[in-house]
N, C-alpha and C positions, 0 to 999 in steps of 0.2 A: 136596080137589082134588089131584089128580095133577099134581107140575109137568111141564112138556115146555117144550122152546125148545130155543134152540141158543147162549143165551148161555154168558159164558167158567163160572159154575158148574154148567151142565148137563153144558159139554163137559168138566170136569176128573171129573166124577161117570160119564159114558160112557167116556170114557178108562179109568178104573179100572175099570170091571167089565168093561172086554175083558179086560184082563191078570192079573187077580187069579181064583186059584182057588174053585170052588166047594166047599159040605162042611160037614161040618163041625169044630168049631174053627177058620172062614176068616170068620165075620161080624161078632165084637168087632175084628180088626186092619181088616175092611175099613170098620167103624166109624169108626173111627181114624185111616187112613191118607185119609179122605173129610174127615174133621174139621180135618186138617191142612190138606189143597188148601185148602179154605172157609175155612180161616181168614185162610190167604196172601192171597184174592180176596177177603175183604170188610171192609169196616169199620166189625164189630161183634162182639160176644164169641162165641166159639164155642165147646160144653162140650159135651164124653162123657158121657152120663148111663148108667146101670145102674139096672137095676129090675125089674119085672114088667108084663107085657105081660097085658091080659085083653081075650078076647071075648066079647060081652055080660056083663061083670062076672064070668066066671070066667076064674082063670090058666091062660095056655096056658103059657105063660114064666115062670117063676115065680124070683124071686130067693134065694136061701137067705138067711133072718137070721143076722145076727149076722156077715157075709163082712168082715171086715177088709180086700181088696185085691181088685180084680177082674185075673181074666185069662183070656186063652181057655180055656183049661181048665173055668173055670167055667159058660163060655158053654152050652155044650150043652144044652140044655133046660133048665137051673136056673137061668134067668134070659135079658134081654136087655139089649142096647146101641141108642144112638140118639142123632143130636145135636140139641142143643137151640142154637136163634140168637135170644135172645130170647123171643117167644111162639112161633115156629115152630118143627117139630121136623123131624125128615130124619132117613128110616128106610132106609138103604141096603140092607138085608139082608132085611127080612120078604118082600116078592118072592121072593127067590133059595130061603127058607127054604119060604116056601108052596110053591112049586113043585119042590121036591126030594122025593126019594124017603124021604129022612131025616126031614123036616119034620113035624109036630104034622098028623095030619088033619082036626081042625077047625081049625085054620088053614088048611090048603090050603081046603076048602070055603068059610070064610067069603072067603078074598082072590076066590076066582074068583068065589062069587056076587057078590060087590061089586065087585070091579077087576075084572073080569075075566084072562084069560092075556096073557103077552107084556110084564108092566110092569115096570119096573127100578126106580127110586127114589121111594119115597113122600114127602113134604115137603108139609107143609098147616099150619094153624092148631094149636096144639096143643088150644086148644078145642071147634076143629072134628071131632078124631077119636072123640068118642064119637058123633058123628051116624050113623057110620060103622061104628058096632059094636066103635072101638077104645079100648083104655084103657091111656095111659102111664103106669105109675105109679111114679115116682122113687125109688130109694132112695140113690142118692148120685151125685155127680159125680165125677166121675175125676179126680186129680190129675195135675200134666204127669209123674209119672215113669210112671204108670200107663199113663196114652199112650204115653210113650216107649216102655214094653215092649211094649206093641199094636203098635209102628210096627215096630220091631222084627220082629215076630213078621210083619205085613205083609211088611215087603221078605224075607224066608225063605219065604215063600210063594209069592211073588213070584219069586223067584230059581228057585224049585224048578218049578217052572212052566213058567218059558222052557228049562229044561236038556235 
């Protein structure tokens, strides 16, 4: 399921992806700086995952072994970002990604034959995403300095945006 609403975590999730740049190198900090807002609004653990993304069980995202630290840098095709609340996950970026010019073509293909165009924030069961043709698959959490630098790398982004 696609969430939509208008409560306060949809709107701090629309809020951000008006002002946050698109591209790439812009989807582990907006990872990040999403994981923050949800953390402040709920109470329950919020964690950055890093991994590999596949559609129908091949890598579109693929995470390089053996990565000691993530950071945007890495992001670029060699892997993805996504938070995890629990069993739920919250994919801010694959949207943005399928529908750039930059993005994986079968990715683009598969979001639009399934979501169709026009959608912003994924967030469903984590179970539920291989019904869907998707597969999270974890290769570590992100510690808080590692956020920090995402967040970081977020407000610079950010900054360079509005200037």
């Amino acid at each position: 399921m696609e969430r939509s609403g208008s409560g306060p975590d949809c709107r701090c999730a629309a809020d951000l992806l008006t002002v946050f740049p698109t591209g790439p190198g812009t989807f582990a900090p907006l990872c990040a700086a999403l994981a923050v807002q949800l953390d402040r609004s709920l109470d329950a653990p919020v964690h950055v995952v890093a991994g590999t993304l596949r559609l129908d069980g091949t890598p579109v995202l693929d995470f390089p072994a053996g990565t000691a630290e993530y950071s945007a840098l890495e992001e670029d095709r060699r892997g993805h970002a996504w938070i995890m609340i629990g069993a739920h996950i919250v994919d801010p970026a694959i949207f943005r990604l399928a529908y750039s010019a930059d993005g994986p073509a079968e990715l683009s293909r598969h979001v639009l034959s399934v979501f169709g165009p026009d959608k912003a924030v994924y967030a469903d069961q984590w179970r539920r995403t291989a019904r869907l043709g998707l597969t999270y698959e974890p290769h570590r959490v992100l510690s808080a300095p590692e956020v920090d630098r995402l967040m970081g790398a977020a407000y610079q982004l950010i900054a360079a945006r509005s200037t």
